[in-house]
Backbone of each chain as ProteinMPNN parsed JSONL, in Angstrom:
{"seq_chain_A": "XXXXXXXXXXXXXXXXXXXXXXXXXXXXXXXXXXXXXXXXXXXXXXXXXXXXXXXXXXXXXXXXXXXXXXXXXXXXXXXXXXXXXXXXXXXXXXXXXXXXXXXXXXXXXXXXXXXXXXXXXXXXXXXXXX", "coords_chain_A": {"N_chain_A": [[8.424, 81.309, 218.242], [9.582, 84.453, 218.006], [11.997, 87.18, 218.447], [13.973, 88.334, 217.422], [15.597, 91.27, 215.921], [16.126, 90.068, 213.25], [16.64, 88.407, 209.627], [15.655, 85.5, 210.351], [16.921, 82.396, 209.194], [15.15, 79.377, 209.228], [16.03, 76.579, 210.828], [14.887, 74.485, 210.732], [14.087, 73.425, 208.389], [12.408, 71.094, 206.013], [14.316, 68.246, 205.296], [15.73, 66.761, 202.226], [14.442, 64.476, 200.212], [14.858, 61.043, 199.344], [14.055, 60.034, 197.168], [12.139, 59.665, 194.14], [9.781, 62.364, 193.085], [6.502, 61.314, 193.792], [3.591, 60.823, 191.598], [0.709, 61.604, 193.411], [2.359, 62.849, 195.38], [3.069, 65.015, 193.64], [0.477, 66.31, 193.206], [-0.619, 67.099, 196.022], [1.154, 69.118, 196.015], [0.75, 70.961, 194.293], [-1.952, 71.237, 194.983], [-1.555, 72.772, 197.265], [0.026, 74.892, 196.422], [-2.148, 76.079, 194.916], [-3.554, 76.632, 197.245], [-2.31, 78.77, 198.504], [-2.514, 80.614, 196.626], [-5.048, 81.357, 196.656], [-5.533, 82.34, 198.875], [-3.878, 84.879, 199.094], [-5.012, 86.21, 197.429], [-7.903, 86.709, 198.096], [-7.776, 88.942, 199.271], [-6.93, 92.375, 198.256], [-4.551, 93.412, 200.491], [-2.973, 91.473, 201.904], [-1.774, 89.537, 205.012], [0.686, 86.814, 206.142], [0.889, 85.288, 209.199], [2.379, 85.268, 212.378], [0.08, 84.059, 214.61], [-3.15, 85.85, 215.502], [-4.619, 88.607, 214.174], [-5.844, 89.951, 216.656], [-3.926, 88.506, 218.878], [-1.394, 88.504, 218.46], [1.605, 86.35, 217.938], [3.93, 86.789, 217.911], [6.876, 89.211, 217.966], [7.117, 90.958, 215.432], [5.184, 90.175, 213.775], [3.218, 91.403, 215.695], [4.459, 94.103, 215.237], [3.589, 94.844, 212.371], [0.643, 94.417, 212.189], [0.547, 96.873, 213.63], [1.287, 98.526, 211.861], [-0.75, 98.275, 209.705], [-3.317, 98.349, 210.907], [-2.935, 101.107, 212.025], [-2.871, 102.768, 209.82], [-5.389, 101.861, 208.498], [-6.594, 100.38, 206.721], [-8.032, 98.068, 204.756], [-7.558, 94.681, 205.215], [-6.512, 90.873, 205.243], [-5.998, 88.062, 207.024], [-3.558, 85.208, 207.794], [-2.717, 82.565, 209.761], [0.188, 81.013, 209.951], [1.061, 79.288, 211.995], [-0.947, 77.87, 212.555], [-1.153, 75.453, 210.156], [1.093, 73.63, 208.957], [1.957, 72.061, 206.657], [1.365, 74.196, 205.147], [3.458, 76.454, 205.771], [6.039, 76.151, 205.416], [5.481, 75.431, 202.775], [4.9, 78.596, 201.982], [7.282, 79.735, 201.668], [8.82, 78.576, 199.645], [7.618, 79.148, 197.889], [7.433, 82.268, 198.091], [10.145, 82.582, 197.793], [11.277, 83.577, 200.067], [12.349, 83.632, 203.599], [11.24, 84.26, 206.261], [8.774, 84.763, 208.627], [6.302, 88.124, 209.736], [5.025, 88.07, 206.422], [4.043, 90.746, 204.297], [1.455, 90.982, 201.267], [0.405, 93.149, 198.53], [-1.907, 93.09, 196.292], [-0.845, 90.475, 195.156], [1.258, 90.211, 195.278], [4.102, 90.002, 196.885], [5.045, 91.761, 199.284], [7.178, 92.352, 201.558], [8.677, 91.686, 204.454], [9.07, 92.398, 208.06], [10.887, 94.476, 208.701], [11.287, 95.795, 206.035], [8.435, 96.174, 205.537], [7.921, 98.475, 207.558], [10.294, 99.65, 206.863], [9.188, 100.923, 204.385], [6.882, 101.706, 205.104], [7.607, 104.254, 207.232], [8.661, 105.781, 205.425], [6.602, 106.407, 203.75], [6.087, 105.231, 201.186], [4.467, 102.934, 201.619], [1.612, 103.922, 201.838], [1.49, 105.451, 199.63], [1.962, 103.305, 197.592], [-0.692, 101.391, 198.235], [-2.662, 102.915, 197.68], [-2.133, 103.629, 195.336]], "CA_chain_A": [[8.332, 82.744, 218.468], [10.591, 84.897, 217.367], [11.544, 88.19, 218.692], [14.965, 89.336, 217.307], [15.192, 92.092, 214.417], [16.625, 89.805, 212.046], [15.942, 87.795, 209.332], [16.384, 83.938, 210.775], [16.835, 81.21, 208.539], [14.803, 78.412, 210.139], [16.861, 75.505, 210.916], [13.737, 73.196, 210.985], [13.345, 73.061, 206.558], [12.569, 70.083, 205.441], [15.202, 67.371, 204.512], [15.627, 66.797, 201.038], [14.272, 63.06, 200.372], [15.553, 60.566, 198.022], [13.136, 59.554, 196.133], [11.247, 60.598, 193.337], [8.399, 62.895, 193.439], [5.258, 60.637, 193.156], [1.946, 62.047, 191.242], [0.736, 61.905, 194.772], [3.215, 64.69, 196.018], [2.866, 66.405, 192.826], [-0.736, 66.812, 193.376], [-0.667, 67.53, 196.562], [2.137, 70.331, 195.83], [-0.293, 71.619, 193.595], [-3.427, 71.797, 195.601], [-0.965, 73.726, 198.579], [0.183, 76.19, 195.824], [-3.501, 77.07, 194.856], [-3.955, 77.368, 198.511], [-1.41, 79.793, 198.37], [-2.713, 81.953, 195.35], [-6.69, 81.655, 196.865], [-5.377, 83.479, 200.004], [-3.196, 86.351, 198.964], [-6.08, 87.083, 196.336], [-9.052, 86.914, 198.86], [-7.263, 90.6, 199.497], [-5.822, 93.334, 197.913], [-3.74, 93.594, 201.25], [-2.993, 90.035, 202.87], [-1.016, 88.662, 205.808], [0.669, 85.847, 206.445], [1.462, 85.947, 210.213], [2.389, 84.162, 213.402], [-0.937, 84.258, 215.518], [-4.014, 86.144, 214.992], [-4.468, 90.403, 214.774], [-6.041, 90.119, 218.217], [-2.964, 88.192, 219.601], [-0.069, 88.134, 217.343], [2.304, 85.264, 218.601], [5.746, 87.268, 217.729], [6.794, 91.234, 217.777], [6.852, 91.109, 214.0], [3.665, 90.402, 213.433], [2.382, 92.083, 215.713], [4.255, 95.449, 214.468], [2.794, 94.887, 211.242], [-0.587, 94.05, 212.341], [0.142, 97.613, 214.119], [0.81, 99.428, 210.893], [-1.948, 97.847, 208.739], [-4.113, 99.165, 211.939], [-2.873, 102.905, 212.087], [-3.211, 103.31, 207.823], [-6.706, 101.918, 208.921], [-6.384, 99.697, 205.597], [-8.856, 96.899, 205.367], [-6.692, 93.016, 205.153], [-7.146, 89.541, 206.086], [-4.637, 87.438, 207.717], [-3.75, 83.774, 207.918], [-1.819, 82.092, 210.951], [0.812, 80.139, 209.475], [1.214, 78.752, 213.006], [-1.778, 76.477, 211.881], [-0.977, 75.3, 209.244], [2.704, 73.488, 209.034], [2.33, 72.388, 205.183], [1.553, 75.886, 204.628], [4.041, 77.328, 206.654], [6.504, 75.715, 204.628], [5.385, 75.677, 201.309], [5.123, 79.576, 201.568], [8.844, 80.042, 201.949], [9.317, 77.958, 199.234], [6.843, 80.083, 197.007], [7.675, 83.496, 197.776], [11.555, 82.583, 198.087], [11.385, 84.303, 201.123], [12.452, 82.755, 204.577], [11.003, 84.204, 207.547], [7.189, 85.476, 208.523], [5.586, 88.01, 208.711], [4.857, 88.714, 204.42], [2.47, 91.326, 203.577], [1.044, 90.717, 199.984], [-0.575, 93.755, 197.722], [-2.422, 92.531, 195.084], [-0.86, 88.954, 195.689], [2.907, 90.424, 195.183], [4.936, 90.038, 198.226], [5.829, 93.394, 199.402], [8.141, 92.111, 202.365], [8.75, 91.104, 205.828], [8.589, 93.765, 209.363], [11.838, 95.015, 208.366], [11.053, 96.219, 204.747], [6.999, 96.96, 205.84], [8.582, 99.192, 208.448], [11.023, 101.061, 206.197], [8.217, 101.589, 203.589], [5.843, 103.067, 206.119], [8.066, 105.414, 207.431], [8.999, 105.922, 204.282], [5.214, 107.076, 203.009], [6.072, 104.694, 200.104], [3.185, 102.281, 201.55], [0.542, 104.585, 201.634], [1.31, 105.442, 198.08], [1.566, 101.655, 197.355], [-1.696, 101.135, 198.716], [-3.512, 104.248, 196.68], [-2.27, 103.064, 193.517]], "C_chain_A": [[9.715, 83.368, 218.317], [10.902, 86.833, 217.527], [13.087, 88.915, 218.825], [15.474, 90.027, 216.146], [16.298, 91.613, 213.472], [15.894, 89.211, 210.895], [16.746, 86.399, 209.718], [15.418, 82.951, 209.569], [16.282, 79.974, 209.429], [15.958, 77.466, 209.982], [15.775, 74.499, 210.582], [13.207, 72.878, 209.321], [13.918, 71.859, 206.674], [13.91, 69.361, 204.443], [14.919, 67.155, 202.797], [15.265, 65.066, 200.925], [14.718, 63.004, 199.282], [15.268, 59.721, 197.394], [12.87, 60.219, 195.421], [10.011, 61.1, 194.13], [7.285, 61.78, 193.003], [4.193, 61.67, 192.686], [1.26, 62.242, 192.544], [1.083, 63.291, 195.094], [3.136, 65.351, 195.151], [1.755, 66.953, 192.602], [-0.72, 67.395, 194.868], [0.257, 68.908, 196.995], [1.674, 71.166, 195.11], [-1.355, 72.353, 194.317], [-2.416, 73.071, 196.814], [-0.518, 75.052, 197.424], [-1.122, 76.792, 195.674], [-4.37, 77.114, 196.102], [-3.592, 78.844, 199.195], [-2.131, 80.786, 197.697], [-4.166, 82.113, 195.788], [-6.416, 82.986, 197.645], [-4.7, 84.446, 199.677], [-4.483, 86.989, 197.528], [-7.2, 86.984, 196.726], [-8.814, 88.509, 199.014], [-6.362, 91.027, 198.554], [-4.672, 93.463, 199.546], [-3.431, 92.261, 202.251], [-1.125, 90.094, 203.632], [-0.639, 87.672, 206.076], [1.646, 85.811, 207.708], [1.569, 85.005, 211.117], [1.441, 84.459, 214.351], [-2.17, 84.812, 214.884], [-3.98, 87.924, 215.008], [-4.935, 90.47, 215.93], [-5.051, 89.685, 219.073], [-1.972, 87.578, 218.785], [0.899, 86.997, 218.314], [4.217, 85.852, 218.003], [5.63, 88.477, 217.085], [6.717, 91.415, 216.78], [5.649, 91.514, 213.485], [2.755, 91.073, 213.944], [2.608, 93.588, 215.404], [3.578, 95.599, 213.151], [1.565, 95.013, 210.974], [-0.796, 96.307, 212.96], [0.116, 98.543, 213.157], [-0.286, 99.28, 210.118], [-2.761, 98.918, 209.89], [-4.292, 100.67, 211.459], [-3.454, 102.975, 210.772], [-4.618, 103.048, 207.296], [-6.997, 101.567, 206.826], [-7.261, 98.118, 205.588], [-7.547, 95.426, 204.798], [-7.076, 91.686, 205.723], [-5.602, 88.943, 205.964], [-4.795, 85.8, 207.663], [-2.804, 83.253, 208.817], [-1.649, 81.25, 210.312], [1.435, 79.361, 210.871], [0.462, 77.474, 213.175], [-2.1, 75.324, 211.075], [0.914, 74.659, 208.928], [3.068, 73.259, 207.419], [3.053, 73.526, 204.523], [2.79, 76.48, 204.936], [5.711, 77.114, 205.718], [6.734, 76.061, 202.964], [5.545, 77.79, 200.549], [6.362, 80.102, 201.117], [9.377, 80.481, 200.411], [8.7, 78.899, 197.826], [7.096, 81.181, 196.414], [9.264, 83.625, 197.753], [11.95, 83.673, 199.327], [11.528, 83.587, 202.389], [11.495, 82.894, 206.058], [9.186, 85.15, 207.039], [7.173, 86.765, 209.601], [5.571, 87.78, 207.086], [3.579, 88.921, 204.544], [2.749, 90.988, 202.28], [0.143, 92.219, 199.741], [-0.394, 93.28, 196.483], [-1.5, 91.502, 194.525], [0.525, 88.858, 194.94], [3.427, 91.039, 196.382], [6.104, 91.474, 198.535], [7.002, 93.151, 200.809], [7.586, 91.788, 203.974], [8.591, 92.48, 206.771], [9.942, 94.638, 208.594], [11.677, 96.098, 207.436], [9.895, 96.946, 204.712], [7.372, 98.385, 206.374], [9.026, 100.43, 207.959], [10.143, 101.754, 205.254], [6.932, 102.565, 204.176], [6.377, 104.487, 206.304], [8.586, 106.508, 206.597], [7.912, 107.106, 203.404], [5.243, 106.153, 201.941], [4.999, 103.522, 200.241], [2.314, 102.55, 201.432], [0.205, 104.527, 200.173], [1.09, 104.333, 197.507], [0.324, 101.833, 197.351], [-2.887, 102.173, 197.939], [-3.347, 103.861, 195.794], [-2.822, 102.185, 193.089]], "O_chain_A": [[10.779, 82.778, 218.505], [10.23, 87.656, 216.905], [13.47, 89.674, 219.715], [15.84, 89.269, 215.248], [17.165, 92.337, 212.981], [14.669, 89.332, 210.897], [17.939, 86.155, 209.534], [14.245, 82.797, 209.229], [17.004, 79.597, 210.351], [16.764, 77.592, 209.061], [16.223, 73.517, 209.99], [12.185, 72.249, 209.049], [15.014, 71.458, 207.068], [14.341, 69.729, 203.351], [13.832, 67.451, 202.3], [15.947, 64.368, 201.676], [14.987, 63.862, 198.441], [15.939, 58.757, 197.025], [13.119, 61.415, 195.572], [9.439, 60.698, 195.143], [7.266, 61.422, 191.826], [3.941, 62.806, 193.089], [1.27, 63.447, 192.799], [0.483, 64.367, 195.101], [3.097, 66.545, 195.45], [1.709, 67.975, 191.916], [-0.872, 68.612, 194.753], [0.108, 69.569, 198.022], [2.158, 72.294, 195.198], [-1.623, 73.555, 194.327], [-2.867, 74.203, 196.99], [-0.83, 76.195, 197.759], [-1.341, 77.89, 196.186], [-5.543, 77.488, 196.134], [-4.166, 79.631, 199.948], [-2.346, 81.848, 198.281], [-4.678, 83.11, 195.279], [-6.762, 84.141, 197.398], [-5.209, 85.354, 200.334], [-4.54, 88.081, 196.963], [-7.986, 87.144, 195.792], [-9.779, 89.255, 198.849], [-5.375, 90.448, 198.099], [-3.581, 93.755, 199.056], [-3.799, 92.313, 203.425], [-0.01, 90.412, 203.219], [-1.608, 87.015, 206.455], [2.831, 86.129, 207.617], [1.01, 83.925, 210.925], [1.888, 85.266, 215.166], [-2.415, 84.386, 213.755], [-3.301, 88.476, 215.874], [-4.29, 91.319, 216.544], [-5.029, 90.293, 220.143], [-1.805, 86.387, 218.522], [0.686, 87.005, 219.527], [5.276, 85.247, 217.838], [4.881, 88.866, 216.19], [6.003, 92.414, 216.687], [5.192, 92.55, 213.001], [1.734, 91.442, 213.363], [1.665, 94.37, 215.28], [2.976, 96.656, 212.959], [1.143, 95.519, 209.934], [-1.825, 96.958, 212.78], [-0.754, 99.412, 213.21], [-0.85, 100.333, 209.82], [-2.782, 100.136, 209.708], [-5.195, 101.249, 210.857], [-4.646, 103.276, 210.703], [-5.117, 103.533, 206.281], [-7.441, 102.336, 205.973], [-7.032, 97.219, 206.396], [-6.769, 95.637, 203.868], [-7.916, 91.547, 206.611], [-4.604, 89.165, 205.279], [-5.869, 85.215, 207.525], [-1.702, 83.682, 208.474], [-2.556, 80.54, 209.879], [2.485, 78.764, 210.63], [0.848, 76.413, 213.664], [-2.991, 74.486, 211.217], [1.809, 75.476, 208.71], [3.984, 73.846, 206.845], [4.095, 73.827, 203.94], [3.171, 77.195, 204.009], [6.384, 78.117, 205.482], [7.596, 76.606, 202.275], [5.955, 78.222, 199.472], [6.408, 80.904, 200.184], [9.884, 81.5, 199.942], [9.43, 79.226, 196.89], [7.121, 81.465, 195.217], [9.708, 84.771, 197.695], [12.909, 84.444, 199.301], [10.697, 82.679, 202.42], [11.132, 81.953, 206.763], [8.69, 85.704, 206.058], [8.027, 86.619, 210.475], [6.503, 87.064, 206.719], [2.569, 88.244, 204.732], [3.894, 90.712, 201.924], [-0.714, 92.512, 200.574], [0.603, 93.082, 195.789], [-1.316, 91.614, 193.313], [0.924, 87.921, 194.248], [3.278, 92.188, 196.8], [7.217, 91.893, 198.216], [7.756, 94.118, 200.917], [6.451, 91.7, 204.441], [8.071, 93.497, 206.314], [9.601, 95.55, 207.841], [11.866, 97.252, 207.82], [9.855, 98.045, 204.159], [7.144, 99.375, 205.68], [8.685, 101.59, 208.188], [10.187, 102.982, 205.179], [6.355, 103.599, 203.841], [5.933, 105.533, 205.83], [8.857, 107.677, 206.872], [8.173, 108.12, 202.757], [4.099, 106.142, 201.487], [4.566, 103.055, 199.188], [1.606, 101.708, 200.879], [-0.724, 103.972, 199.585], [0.047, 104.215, 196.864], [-0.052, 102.515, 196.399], [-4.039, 101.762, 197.798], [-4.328, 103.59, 195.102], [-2.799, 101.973, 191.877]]}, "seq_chain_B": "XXXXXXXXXXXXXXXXXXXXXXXXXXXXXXXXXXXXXXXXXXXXXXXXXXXXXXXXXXXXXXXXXXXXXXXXXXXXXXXXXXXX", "coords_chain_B": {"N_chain_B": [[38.222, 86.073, 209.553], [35.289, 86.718, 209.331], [33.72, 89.002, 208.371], [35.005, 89.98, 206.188], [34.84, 87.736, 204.508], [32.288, 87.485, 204.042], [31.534, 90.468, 202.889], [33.824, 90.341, 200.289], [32.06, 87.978, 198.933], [29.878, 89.476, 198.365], [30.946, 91.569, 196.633], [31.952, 90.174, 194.644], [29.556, 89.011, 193.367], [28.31, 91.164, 193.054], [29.844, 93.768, 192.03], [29.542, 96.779, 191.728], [29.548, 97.626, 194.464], [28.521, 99.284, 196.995], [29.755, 98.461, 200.338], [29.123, 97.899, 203.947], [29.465, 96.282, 207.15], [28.318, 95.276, 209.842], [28.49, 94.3, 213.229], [25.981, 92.789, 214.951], [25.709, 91.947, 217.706], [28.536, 91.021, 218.511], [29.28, 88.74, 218.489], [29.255, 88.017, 215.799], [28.041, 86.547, 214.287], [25.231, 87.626, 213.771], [24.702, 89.954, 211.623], [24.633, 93.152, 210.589], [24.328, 94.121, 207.119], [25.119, 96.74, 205.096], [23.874, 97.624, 201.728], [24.927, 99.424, 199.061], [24.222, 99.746, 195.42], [24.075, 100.338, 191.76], [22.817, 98.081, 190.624], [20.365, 97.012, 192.231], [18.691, 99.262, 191.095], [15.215, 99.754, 189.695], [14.164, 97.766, 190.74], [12.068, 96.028, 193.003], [12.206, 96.989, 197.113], [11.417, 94.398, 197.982], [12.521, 92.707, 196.27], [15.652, 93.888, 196.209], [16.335, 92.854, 197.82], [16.284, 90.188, 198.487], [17.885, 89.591, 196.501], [20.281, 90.076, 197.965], [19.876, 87.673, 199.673], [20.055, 85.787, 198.257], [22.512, 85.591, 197.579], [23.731, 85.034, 199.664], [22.76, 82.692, 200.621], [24.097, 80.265, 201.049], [25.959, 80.785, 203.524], [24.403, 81.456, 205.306], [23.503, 79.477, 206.352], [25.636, 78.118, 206.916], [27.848, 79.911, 209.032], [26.91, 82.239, 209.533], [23.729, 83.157, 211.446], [21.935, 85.256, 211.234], [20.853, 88.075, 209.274], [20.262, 91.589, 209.312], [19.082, 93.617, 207.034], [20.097, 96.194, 204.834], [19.468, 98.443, 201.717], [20.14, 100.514, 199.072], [20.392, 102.3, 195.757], [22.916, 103.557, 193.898], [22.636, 105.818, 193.075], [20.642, 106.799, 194.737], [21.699, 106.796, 197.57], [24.164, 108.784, 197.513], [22.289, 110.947, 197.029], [20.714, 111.103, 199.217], [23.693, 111.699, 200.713], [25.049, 109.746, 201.744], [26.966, 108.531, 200.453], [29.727, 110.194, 198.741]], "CA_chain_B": [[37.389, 87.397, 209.908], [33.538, 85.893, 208.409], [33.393, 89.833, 207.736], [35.685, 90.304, 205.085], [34.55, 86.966, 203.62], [30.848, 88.066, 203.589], [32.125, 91.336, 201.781], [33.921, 89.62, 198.856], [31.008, 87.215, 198.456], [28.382, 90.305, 197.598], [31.543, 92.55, 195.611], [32.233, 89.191, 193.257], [28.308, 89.179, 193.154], [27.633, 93.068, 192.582], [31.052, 94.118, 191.491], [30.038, 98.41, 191.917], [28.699, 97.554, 195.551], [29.122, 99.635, 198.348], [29.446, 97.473, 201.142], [29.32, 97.772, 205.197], [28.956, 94.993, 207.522], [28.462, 95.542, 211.379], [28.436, 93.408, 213.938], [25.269, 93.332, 215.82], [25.529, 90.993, 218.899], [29.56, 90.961, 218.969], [29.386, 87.354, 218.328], [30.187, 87.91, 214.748], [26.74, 85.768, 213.47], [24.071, 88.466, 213.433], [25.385, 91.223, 211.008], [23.847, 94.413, 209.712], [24.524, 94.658, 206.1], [24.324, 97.706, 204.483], [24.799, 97.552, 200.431], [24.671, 100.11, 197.807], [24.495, 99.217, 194.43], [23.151, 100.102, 190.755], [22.015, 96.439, 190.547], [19.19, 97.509, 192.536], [17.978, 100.037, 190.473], [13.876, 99.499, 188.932], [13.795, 96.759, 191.519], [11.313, 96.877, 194.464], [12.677, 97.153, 198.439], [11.546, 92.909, 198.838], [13.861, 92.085, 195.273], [16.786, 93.86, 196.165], [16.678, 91.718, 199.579], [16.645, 88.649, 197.875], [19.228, 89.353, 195.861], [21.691, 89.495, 198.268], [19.751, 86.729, 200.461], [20.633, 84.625, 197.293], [24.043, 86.131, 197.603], [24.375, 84.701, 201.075], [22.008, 81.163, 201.422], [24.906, 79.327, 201.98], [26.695, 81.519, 204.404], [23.412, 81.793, 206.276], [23.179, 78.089, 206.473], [26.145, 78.497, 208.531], [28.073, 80.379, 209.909], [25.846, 83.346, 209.511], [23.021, 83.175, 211.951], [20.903, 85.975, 211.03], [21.132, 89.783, 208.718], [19.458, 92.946, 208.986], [19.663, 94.43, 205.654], [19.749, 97.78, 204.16], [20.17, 98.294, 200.622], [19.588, 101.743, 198.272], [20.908, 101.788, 194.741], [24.216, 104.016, 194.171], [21.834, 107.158, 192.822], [19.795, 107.14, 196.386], [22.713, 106.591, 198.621], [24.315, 109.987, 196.833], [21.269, 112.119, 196.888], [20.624, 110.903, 200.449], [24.37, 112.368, 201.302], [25.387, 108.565, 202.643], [28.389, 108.668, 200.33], [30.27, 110.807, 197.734]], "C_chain_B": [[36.293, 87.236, 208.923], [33.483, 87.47, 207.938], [34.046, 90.209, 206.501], [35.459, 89.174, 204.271], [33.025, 87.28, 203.359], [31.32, 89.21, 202.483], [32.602, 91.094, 200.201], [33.362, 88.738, 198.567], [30.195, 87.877, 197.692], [29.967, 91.053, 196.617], [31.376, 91.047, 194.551], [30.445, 89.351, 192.784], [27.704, 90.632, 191.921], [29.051, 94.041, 192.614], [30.761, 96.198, 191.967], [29.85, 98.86, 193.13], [29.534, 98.476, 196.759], [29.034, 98.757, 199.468], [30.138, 97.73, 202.78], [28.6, 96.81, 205.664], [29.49, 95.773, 209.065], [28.016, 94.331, 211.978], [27.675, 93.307, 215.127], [25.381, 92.725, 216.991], [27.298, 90.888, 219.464], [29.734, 89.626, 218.983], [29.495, 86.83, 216.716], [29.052, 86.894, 213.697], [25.744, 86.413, 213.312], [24.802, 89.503, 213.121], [24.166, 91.796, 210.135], [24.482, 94.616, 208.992], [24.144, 95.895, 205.307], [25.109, 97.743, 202.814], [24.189, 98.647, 199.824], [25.192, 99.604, 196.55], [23.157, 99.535, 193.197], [22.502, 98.848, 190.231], [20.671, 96.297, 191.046], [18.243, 98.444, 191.848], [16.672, 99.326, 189.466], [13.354, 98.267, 189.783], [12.558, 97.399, 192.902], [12.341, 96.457, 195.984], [12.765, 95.256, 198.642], [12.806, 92.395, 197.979], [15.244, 92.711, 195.549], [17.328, 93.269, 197.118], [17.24, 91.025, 199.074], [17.458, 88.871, 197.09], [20.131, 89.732, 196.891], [21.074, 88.179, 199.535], [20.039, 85.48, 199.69], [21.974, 84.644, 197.407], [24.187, 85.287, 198.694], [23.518, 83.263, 201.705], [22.771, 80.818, 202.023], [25.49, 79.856, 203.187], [25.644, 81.585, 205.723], [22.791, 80.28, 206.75], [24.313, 77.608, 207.274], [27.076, 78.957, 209.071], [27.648, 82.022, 210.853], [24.481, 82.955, 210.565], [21.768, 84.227, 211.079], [21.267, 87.435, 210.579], [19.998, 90.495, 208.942], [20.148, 93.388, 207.741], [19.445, 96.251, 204.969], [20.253, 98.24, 202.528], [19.354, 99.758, 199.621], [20.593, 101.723, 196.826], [21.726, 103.475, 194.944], [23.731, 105.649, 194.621], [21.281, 107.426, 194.302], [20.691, 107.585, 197.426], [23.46, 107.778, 198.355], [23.547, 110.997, 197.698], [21.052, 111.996, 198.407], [22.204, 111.241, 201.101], [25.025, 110.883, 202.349], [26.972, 108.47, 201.909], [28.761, 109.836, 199.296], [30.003, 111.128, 196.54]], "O_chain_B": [[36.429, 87.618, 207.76], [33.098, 87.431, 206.77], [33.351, 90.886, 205.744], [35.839, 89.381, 203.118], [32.704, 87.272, 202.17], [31.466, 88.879, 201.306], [32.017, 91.487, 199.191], [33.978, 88.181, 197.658], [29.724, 87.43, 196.647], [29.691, 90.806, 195.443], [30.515, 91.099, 193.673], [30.244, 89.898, 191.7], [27.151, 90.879, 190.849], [29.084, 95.04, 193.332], [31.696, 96.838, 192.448], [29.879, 100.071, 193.348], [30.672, 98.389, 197.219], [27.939, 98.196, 199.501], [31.357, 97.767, 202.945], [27.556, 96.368, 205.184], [30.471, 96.462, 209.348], [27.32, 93.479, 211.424], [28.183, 93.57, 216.217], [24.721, 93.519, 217.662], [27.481, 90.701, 220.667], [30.646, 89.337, 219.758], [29.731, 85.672, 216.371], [29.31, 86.61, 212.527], [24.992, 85.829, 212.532], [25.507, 90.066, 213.959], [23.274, 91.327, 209.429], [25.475, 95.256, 209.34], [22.994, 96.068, 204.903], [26.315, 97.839, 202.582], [22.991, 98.861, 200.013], [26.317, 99.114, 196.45], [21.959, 99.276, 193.309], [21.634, 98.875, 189.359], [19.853, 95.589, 190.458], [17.035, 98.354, 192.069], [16.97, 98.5, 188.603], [12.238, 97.798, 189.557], [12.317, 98.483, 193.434], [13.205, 95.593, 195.832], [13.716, 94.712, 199.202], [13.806, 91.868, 198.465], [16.157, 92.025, 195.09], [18.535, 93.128, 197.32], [18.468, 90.965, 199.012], [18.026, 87.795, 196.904], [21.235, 89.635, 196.354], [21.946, 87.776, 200.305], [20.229, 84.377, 200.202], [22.584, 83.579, 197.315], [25.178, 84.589, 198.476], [23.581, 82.853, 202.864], [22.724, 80.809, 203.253], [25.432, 79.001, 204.07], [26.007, 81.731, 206.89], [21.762, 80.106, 207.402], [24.132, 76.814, 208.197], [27.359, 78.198, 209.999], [27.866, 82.573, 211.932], [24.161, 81.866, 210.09], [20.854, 83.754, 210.403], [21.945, 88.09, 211.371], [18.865, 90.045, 208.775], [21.348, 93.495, 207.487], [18.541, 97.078, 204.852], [21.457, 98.337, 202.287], [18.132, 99.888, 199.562], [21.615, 101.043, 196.922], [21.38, 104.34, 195.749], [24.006, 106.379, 195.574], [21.669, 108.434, 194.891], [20.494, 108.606, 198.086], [23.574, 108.184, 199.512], [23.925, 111.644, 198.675], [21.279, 113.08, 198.945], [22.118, 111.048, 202.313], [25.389, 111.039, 203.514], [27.993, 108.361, 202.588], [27.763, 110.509, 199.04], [30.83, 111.744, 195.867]]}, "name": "protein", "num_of_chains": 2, "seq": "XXXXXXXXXXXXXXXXXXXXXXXXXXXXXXXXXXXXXXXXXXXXXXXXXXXXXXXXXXXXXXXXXXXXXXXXXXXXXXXXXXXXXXXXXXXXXXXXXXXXXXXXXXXXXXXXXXXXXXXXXXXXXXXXXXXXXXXXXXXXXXXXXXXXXXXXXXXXXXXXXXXXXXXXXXXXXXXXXXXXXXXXXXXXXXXXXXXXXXXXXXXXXXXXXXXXXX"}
């Protein structure tokens, strides 16, 4: 949990091993990417968040969960709290470090920070209309 | 002074960059960056992040803890009356 307005670099990424990749890991690095690309394209507006929208598990998510709310925008969410592969592999995906990440139309529009400034902004609304 | 080495990390980077760095906690590891820069320009709000979070992996790996960022390209920062 995580509840200070930065962005934190986890400390906890995976070591670099020193081996080769086996077909193994490169299948299973596969199937986790098109786990990746199912869920941000189940929605035009996806979450990937710490907890659930009924009980977000860190202020981030749940400000985010509170703008999606107000703009009264339909979305679906995924608790990367469940998920540790995932939680991981997203990072590694969107080159992005910390959670939340909203997704429209399954391009990573940013973290609370960035959501935040675009709201207040009006530039999400418009997003979201186009 | 990690602030004046953060600074000439993003100018060698983004050479026309406006660049402030504050010090949010007084402990000199959580800093509010604020950059201006035409390098940003046609980009969206998450890409001009990551370009300076590329600017700064290593730095944030350690002695950097954690940034707030703020970044508007030279034209915005102008018209918005932030500089000259």
């Amino acid at each position: 949990m995580n509840k200070n307005p930065f962005n934190i670099i986890n400390s906890d990424a995976p070591s670099v091993k020193g081996e080769a990749v086996t077909e193994r890991d490169a299948d299973k690095s596969l199937e986790i990417t098109l786990r990746i690309k199912n869920l941000i394209s189940s929605s035009d507006i996806f979450l990937f968040m710490k907890g659930v929208p009924e009980a977000p598990m860190c202020g981030f998510s749940a400000n985010v969960i509170g703008i999606l709310q107000q703009m009264n925008v339909p979305f679906k969410t995924f608790n990367i709290l469940e998920d540790y592969d995932l939680r991981d592999a997203i990072k590694a995906y969107s080159n992005w470090p910390t959670y939340p990440q909203l997704y429209f139309r399954q391009k990573l529009i940013g973290g609370n920070d960035i959501v935040t400034e675009l709201y207040e902004s009006g530039e999400l609304e418009e997003l979201f209309k186009s | 002074m990690p602030f004046e080495s953060v600074k000439s990390l993003i100018k060698e980077n983004l050479p026309d960059a406006f660049i402030e760095v504050e010090d949010m906690t007084g402990t000199q590891d959580h800093l509010a960056i604020t950059v201006y820069s035409d390098q940003f320009k046609g980009k969206m709000l998450i890409e001009q992040h990551q370009v300076l979070m590329d600017i700064l992996k290593e730095k944030l790996k350690q002695e950097i803890h954690a940034v707030k960022l703020k970044t508007l390209t030279i034209e915005k920062a102008r018209e918005k009356g932030l500089i000259d």
